[in-house]
C-alpha positions as CSV (number, residue, x, y, z in Angstrom):
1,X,-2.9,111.6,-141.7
2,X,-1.8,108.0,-142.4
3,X,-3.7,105.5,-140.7
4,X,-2.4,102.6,-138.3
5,X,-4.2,99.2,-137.9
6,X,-4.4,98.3,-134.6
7,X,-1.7,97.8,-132.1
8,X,-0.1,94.5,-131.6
9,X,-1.9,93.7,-127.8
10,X,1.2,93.7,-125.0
11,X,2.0,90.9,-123.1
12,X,1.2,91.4,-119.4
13,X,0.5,87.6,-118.0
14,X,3.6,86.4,-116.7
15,X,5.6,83.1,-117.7
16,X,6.4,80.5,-114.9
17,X,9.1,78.3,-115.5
18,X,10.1,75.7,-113.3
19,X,13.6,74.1,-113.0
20,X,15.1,71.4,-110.8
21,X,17.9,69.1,-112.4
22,X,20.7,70.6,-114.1
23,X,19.5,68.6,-117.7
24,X,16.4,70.7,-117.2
25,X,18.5,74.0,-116.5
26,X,20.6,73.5,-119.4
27,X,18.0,72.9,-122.1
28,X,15.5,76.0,-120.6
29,X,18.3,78.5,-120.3
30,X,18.6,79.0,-124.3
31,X,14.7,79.9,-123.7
32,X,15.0,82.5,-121.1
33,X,17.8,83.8,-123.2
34,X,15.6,84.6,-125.6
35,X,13.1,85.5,-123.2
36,X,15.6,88.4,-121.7
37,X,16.2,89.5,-125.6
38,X,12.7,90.4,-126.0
39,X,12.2,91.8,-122.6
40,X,9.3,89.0,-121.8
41,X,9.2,89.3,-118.3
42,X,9.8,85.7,-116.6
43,X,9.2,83.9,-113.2
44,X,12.1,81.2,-112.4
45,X,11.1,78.8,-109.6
46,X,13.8,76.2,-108.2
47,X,12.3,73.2,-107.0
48,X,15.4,72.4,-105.6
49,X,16.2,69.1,-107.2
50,X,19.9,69.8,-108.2
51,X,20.4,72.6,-106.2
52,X,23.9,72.8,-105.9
53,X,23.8,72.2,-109.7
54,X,21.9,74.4,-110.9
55,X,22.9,77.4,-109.0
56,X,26.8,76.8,-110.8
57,X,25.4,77.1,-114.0
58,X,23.6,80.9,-113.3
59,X,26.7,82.4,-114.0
60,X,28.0,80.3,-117.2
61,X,24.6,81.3,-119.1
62,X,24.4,85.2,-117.9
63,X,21.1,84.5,-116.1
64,X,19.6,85.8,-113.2
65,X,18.4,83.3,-110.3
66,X,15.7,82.1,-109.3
67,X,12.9,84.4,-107.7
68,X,11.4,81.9,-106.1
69,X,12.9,78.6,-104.1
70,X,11.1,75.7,-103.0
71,X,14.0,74.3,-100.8
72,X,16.1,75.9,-98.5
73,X,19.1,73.7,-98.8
74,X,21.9,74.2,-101.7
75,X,22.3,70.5,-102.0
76,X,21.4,67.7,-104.6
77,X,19.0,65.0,-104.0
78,X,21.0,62.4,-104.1
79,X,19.8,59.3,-102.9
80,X,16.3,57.3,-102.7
81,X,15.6,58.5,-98.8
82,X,16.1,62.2,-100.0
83,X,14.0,61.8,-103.0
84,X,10.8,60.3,-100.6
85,X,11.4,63.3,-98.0
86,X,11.3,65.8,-100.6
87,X,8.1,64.1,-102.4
88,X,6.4,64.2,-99.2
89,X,7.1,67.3,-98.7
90,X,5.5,68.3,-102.1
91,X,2.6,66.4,-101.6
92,X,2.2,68.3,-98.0
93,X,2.3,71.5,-99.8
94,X,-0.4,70.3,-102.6
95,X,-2.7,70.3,-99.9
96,X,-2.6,73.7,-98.9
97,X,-5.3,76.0,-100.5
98,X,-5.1,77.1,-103.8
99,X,-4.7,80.8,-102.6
100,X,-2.2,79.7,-100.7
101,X,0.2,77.9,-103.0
102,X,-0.4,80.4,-105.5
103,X,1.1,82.9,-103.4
104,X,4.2,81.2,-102.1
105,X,5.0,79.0,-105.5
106,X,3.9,81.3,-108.3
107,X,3.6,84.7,-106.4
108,X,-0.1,85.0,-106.6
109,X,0.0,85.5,-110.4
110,X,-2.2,82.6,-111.5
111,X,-2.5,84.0,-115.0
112,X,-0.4,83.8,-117.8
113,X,1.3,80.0,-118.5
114,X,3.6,77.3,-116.9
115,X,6.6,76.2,-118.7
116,X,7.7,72.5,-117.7
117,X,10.3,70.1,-118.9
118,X,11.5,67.2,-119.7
119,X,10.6,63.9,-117.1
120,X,11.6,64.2,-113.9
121,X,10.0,64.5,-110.3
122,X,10.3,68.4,-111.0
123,X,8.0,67.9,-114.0
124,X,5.6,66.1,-112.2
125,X,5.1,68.1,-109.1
126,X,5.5,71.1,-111.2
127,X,2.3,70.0,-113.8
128,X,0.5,69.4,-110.1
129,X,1.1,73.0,-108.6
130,X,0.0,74.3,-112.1
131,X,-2.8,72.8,-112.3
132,X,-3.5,73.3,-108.4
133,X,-3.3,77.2,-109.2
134,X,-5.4,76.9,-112.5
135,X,-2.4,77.9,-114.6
136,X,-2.3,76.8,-117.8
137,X,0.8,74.0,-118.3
138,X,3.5,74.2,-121.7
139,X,5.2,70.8,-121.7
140,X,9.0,70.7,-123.6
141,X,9.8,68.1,-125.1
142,X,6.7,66.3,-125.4
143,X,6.2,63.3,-127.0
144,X,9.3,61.2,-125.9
145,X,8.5,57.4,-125.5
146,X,10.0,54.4,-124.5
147,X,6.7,52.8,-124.5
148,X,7.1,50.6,-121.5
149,X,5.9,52.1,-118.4
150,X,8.4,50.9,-116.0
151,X,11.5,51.5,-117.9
152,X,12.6,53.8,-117.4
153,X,10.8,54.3,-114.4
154,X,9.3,56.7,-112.8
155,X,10.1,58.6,-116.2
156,X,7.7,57.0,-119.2
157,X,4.8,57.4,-116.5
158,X,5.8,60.8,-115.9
159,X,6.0,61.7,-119.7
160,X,2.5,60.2,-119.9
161,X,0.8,62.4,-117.0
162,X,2.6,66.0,-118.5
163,X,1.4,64.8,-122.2
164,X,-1.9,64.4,-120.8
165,X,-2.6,67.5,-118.7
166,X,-0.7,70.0,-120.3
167,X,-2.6,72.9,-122.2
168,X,0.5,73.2,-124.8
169,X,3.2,70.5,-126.2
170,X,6.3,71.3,-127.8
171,X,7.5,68.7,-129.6
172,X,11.4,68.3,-130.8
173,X,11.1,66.0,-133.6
174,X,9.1,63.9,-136.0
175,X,9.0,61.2,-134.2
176,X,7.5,62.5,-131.2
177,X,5.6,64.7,-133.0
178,X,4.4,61.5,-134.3
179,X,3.5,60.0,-130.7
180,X,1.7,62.7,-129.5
181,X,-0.9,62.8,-132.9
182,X,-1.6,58.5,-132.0
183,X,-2.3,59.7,-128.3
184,X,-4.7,62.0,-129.7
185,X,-3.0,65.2,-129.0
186,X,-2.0,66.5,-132.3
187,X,-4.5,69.7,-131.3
188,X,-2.1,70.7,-128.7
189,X,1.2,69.8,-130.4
190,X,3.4,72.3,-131.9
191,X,6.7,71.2,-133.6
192,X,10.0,73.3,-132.6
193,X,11.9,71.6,-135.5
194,X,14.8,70.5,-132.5
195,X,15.6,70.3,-129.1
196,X,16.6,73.1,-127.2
197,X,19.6,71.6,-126.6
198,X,20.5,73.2,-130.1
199,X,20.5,76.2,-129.0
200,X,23.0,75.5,-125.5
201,X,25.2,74.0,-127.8
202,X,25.3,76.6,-130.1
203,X,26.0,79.2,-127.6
204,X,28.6,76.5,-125.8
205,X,30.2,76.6,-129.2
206,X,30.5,80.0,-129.5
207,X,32.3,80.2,-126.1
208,X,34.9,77.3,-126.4
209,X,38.9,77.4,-127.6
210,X,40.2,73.3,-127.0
211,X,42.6,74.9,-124.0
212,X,41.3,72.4,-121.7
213,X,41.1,69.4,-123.3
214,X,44.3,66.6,-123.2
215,X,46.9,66.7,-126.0
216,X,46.1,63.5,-126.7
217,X,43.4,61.1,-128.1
218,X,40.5,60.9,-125.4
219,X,37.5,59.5,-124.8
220,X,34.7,60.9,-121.8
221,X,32.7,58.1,-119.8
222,X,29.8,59.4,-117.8
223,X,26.7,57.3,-116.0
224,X,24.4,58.4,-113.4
225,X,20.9,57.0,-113.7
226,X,19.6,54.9,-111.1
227,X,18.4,51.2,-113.1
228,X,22.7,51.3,-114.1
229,X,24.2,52.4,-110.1
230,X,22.2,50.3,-108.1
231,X,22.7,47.0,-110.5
232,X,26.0,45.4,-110.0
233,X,25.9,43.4,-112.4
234,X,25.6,46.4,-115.1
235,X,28.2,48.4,-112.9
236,X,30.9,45.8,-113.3
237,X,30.1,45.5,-117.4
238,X,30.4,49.2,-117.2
239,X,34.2,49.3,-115.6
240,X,35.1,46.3,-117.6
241,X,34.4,48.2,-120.7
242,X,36.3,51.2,-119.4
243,X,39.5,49.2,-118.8
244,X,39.5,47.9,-121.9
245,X,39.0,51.1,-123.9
246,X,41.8,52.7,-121.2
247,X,44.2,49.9,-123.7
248,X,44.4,52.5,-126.4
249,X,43.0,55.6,-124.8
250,X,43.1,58.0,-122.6
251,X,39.8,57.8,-120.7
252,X,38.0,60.7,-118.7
253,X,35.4,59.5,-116.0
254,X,33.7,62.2,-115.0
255,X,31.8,61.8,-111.8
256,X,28.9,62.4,-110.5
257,X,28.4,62.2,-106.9
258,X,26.3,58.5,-106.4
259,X,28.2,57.1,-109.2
260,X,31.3,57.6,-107.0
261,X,29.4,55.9,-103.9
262,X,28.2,53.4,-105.9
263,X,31.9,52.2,-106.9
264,X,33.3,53.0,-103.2
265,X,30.4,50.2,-102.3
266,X,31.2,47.8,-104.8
267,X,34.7,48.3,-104.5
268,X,35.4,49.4,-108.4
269,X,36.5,52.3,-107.3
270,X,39.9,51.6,-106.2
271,X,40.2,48.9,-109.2
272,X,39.7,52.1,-111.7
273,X,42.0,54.5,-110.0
274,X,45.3,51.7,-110.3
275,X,44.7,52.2,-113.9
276,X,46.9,55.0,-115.0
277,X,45.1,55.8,-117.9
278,X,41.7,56.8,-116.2
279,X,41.5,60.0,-115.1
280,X,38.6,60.5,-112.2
281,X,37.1,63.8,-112.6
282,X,34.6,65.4,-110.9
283,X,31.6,67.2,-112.5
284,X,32.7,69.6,-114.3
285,X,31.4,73.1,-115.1
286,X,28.7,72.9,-118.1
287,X,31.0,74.9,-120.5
288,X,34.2,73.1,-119.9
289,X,32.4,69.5,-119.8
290,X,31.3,70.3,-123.6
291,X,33.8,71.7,-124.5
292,X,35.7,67.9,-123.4
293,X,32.8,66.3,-125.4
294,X,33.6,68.2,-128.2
295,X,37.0,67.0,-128.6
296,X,36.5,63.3,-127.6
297,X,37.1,60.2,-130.1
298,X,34.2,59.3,-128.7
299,X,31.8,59.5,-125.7
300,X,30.4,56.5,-123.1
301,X,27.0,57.6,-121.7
302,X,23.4,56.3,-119.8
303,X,22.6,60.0,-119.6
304,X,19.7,60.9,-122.7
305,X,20.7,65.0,-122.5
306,X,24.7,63.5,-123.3
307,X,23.3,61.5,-126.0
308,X,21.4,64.7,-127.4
309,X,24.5,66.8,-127.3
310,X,26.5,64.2,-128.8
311,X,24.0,64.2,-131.4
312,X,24.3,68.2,-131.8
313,X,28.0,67.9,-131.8
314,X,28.3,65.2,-134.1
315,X,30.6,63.2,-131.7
316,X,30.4,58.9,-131.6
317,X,28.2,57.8,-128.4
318,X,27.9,54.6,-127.1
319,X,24.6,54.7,-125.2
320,X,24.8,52.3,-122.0
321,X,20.5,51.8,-121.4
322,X,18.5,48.7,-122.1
323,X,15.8,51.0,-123.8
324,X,15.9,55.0,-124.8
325,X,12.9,57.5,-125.3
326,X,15.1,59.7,-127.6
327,X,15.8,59.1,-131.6
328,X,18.9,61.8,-131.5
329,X,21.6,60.1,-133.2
330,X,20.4,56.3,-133.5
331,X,21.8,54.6,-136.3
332,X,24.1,57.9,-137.2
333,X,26.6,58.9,-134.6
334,X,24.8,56.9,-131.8
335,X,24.1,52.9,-130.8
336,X,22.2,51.6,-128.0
337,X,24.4,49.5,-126.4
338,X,22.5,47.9,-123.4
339,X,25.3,46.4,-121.1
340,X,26.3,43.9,-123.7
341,X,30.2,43.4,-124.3
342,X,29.3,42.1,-127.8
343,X,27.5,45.5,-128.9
344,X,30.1,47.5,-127.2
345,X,32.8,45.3,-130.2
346,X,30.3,46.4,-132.5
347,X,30.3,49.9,-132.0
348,X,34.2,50.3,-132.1
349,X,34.6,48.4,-135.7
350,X,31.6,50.6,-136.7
351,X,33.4,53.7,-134.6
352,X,35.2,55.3,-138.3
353,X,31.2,55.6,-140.1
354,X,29.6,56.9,-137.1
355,X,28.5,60.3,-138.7
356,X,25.5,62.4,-138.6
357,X,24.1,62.5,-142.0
358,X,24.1,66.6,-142.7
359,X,25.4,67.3,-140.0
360,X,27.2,70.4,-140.9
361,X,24.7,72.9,-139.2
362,X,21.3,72.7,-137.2
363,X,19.4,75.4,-138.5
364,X,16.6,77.8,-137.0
365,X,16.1,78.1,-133.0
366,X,13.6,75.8,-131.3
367,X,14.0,78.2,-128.3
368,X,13.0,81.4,-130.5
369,X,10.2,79.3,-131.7
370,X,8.8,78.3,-128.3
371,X,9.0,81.7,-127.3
372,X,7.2,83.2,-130.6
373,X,4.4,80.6,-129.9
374,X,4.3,81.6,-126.0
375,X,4.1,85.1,-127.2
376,X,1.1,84.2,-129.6
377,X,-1.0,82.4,-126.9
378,X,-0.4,85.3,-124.4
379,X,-1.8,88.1,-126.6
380,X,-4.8,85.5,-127.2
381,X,-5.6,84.8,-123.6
382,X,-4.4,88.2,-122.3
């Protein structure tokens, strides 16, 4: 009779995964994709963040929702009074008993591991319910830095608290990969040879036929984060340099919510609607909204995950931060821009040799890689 070596041990401990802005949605989903191919069982908690967000894009990626919800209400956290209700309401629920959080947050399974993302509030209170229940934390996309802790803020400090007390960190490049060995936590680190945004894009890609975009040369503007609404000064730069592009282009604004109330308060919002070539758009569904970055001259962003997918797609971005903890694209396809008119000239006389340098195709899955490794340390720990 031939004889069999042992059986590969199965995977019983479950995998929590924690999601609560729509960034964080989009770069996981390519992972629980893969996690559904290989029947890995899964636990999705929704913190609630982006709730009206994140429950449109359920349906775009073929996923299931989420078995467990922190917040009742399908609606966004929007503003700075909403963010400091919810975070007290988190740090109510940190002091309950450890039996008690692990059976309304993680269903009382307190073994197996806790995937986190990226560096938002979610992140942080998800790391503190982890580590509350003795679950063992997997941070993605570790190792991003801006290297000054209060820009962008509360972000770099959050980075820096889920580097330090997570169990595993998956790194999406060589440069972070590089920051987490000088923190000391090359032991820890495993490289996924990209960000999972790769993989999003890929199956965006594979799902996308032009029908949507203008017949005409176009260019997508987009900003949300907090240190560009609530500074007029940068908010005025911003709509200066989006008249000026609407001269020879067609320009799509899409909006997100607080950017609009931001430019009804300052009164921009009127000036940019008399122009007829700006069209004001609201957020539009993931697939569609790549799809219009995919056939853009060229896009106008403060958002990092835009800058990433530009990067992917291999489309000219114009990245309106002071400072950015991402590499994607930098001196390729991508220049930092801060809110300066003079860098803004510079990027459209550079705008013809902004390519990625072999960019033709992104090879290999960083979400089948994660999920190999997660695989790996559940059969060891099982």
């Amino acid at each position: 009779m031939e004889r069999r070596g042992p059986e590969k041990p199965r995977v019983h401990q479950m995998i929590h995964i924690f999601i609560g802005t729509k960034a964080q949605f989009i770069k996981m989903a390519p992972v629980m994709m893969e996690l559904t191919r290989r029947g890995m069982p899964y636990h999705l908690i929704e913190t609630g963040q982006h709730a009206a967000l994140t429950r449109d894009l359920i349906e775009e990626f073929g996923l299931r929702g989420a078995d467990t919800h922190l917040r009742s209400e399908a609606t966004n956290i929007a503003t700075l009074s909403q963010a400091a209700l919810w975070t007290s309401e988190t740090l109510l629920r940190l002091l309950s008993s450890r039996e008690t959080l692990a059976g309304k947050i993680f269903r009382g399974e307190n073994k197996g591991v806790c995937l986190i993302h990226g560096d938002t509030l979610t992140t942080l209170f998800s790391l503190l319910y982890a580590k509350r229940c003795g679950i063992p934390v997997a941070h993605v996309e570790a190792g991003l830095r801006s290297y000054h802790l209060f820009d962008p803020f509360p972000e770099e400090l959050i980075r820096l608290a889920a580097m330090r007390y997570s169990d595993i960190l998956f790194a999406p490049s060589n440069w972070a990969m590089d920051n987490l060995r000088s923190m000391g936590f090359r032991a820890k680190s495993i490289h996924t040879g990209g960000n999972t945004v790769i993989d999003t894009v890929r199956y965006a890609r594979s799902r996308q036929s032009g029908a949507s975009r203008p017949g005409e040369p176009y260019i997508v503007v987009t900003i949300h984060r907090l240190e560009t609404l609530y500074s007029s000064t940068r908010m005025h730069t911003m709509i200066t340099i989006v008249e000026q592009i609407a001269r020879q282009r067609r320009v799509l604004f899409v909006l997100h919510e607080p950017t609009r109330k931001q430019l009804e308060r300052l009164n921009l919002l009127d000036r940019l609607q008399r122009c007829s070539e700006i069209d004001m758009m609201p957020l539009q569904p993931y697939l569609k909204f790549l799809d219009l970055l995919a056939g853009a001259d060229f896009v106008v962003t403060d958002g990092g995950s835009i800058q990433e997918e530009c990067y992917s797609l291999d489309i000219p971005c114009l990245i309106m931060r002071a400072k950015t903890e991402r590499m994607e694209g930098l001196g390729e396809n991508a220049i930092l821009a801060g809110f300066s008119k003079e860098r803004f000239e510079e990027f459209l006389k550079a705008l013809p040799g902004l390519k990625r340098r072999g960019a033709d195709h992104d090879e290999g899955s960083p979400s089948s890689l994660i999920v190999d490794h997660l695989q790996r340390y559940l059969e060891r720990h099982g």
